[in-house]
N, CA, C and O of each residue as an XYZ file, in Angstrom:
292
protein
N      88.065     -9.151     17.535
C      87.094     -8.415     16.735
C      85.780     -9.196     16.737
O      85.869    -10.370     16.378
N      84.641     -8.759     17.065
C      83.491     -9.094     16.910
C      83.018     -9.459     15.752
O      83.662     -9.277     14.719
N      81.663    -10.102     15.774
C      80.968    -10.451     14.376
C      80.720     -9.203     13.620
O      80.912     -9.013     12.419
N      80.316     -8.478     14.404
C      79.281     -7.413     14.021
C      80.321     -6.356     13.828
O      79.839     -5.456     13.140
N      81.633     -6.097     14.186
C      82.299     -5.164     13.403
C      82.964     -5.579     12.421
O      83.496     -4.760     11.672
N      83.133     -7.530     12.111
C      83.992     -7.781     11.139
C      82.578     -7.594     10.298
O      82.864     -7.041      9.236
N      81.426     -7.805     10.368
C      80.244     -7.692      9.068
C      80.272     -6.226      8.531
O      80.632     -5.846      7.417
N      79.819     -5.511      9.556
C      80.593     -3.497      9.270
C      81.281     -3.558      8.278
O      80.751     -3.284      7.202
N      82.445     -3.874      8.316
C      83.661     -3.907      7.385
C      83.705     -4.354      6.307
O      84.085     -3.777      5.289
N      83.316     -5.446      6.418
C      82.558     -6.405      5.272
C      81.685     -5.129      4.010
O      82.056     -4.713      2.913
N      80.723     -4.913      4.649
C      79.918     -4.133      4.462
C      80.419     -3.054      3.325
O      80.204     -3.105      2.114
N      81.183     -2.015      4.101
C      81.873     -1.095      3.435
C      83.057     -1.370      2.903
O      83.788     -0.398      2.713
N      83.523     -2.605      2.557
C      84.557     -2.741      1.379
C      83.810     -3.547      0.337
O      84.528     -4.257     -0.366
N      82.373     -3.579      0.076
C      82.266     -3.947     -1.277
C      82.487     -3.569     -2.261
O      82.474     -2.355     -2.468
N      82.750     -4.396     -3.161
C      83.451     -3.849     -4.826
C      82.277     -3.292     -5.506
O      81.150     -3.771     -5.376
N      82.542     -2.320     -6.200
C      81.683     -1.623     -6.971
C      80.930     -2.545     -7.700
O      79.743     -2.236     -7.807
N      81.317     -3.720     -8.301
C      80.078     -4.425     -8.941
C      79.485     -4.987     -8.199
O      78.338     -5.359     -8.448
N      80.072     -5.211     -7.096
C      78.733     -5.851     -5.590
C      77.187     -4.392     -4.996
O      76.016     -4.564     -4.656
N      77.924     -3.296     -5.125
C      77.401     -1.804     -5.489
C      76.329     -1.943     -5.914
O      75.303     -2.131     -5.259
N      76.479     -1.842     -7.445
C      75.411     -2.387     -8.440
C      74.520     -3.446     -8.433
O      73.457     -3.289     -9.033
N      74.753     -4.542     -7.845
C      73.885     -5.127     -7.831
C      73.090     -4.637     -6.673
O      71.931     -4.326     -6.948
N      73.424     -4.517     -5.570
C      72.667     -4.160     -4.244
C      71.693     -2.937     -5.092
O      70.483     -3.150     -5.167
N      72.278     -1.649     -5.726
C      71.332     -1.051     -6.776
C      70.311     -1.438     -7.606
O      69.158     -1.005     -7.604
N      70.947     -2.544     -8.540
C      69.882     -3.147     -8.984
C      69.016     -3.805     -8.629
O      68.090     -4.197     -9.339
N      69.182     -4.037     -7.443
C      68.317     -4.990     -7.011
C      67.257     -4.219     -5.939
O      66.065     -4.512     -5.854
N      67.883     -3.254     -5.198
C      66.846     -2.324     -4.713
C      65.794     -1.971     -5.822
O      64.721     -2.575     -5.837
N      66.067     -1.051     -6.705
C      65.349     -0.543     -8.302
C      64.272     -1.924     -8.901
O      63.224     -1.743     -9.521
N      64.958     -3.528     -8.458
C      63.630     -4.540     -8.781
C      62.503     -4.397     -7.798
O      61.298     -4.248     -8.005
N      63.285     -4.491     -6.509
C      61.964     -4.727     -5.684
C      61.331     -3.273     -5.696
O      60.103     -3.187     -5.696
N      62.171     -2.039     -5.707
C      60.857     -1.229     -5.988
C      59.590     -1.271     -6.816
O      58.387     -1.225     -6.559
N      60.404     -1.388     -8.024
C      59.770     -1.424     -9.713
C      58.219     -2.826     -9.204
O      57.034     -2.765     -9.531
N      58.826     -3.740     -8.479
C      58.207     -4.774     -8.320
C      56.783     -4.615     -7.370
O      55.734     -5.249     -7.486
N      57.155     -3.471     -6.334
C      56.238     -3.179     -5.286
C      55.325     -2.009     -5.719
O      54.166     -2.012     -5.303
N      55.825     -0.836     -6.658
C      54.674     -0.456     -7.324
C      54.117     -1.424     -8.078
O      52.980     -1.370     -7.609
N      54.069     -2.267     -8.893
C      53.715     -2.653     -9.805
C      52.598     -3.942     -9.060
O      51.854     -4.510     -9.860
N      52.538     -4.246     -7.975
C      52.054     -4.812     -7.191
C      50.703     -3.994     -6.419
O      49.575     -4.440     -6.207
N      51.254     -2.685     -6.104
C      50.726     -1.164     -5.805
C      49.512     -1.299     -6.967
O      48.453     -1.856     -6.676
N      49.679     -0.919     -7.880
C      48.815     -0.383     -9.310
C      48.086     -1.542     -9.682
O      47.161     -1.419    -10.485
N      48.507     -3.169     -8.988
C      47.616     -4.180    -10.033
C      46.639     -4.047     -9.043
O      45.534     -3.930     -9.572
N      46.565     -3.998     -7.021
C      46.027     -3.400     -6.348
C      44.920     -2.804     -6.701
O      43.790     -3.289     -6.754
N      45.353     -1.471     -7.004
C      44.008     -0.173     -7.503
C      43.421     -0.731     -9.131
O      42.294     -0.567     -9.599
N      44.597     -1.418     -9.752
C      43.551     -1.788    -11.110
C      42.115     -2.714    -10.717
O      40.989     -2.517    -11.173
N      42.640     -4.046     -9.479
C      41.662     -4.564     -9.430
C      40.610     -4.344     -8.567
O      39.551     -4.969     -8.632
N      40.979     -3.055     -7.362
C      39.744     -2.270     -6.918
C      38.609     -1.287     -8.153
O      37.380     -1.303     -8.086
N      39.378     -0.551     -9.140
C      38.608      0.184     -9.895
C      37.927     -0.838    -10.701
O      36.946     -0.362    -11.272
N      38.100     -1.934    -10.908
C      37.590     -2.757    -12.007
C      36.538     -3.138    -11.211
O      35.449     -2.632    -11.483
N      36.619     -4.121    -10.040
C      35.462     -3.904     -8.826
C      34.567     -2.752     -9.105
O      33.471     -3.143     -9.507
N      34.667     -1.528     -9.029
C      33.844     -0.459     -9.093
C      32.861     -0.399    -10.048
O      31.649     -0.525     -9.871
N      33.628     -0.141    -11.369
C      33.626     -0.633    -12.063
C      32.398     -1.740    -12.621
O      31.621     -1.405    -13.515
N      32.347     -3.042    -11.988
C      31.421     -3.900    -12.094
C      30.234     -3.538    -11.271
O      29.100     -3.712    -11.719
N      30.414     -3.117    -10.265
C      29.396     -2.660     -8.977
C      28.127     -1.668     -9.869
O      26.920     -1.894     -9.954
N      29.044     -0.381    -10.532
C      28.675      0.871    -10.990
C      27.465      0.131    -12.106
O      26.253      0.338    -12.052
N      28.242     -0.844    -13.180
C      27.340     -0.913    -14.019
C      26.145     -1.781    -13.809
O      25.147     -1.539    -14.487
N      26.128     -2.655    -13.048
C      25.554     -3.616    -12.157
C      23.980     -3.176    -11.587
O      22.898     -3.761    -11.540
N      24.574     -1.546    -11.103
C      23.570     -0.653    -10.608
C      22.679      0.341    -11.300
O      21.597      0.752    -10.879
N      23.273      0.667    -12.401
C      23.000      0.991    -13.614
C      21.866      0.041    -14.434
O      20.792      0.389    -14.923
N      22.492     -1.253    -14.400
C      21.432     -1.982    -14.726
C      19.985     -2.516    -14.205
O      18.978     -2.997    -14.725
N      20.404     -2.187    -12.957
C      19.271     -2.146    -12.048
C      17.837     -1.124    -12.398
O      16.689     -1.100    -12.841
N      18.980     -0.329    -11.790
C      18.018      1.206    -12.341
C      17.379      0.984    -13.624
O      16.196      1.323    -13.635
N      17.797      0.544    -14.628
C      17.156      0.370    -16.203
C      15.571     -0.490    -15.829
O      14.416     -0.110    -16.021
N      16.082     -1.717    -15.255
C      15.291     -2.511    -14.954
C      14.127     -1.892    -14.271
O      12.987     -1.906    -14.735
N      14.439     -1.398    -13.248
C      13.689     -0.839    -12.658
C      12.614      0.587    -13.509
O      11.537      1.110    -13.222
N      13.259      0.706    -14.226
C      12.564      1.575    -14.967
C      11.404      1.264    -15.782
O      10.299      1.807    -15.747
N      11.968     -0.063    -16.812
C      11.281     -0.669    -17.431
C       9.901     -1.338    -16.932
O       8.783     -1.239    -17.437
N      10.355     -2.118    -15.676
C       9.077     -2.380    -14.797
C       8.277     -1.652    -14.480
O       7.176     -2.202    -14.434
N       8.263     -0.509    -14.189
C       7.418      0.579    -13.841
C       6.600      0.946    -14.590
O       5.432      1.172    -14.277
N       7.503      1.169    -16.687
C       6.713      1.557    -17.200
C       5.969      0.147    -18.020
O       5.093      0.379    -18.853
N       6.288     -0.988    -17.788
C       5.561     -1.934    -18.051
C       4.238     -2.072    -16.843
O       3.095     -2.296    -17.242
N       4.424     -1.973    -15.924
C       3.067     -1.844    -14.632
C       2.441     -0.677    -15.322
O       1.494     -0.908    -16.074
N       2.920      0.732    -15.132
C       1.839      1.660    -15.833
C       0.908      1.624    -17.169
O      -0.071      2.365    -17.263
N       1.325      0.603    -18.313
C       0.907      0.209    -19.317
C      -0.177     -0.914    -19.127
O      -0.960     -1.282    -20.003
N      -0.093     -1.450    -17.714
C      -1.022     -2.438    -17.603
C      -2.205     -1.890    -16.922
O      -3.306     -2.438    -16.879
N      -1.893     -0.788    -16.405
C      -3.345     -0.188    -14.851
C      -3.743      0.761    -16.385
O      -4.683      1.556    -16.392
């Protein structure tokens, strides 16, 4: 018998609490890989986020200067 059909075998006679864990433990690394997923997009939107208001503030600035130059001519 080969490695690879005694591992097969192996394989499909695990005990139901060996089951469960292979379950549970799939269900972590999912839980784990969204959650990895979402901190991802949290710290792109927060980026944005900083960019958006950044530019915003610009624009203000820019405003203000303008109407501080027009107050001076």
């Amino acid at each position: 018998m080969s490695n690879l059909t005694s591992h097969e075998e192996g394989a499909v006679k695990m005990n139901s609490k060996e089951q469960k864990r292979l379950v549970i433990t799939r269900k972590l690394m999912d839980n784990a890989k969204e959650r990895i997923d979402l901190s991802s997009e949290l710290e792109q939107d927060l980026e944005n986020l900083g960019l958006q208001r950044r530019m915003k503030q610009l624009e203000l600035e820019s405003k203000f200067l303008k109407n501080q130059n027009n107050e001076l001519i």
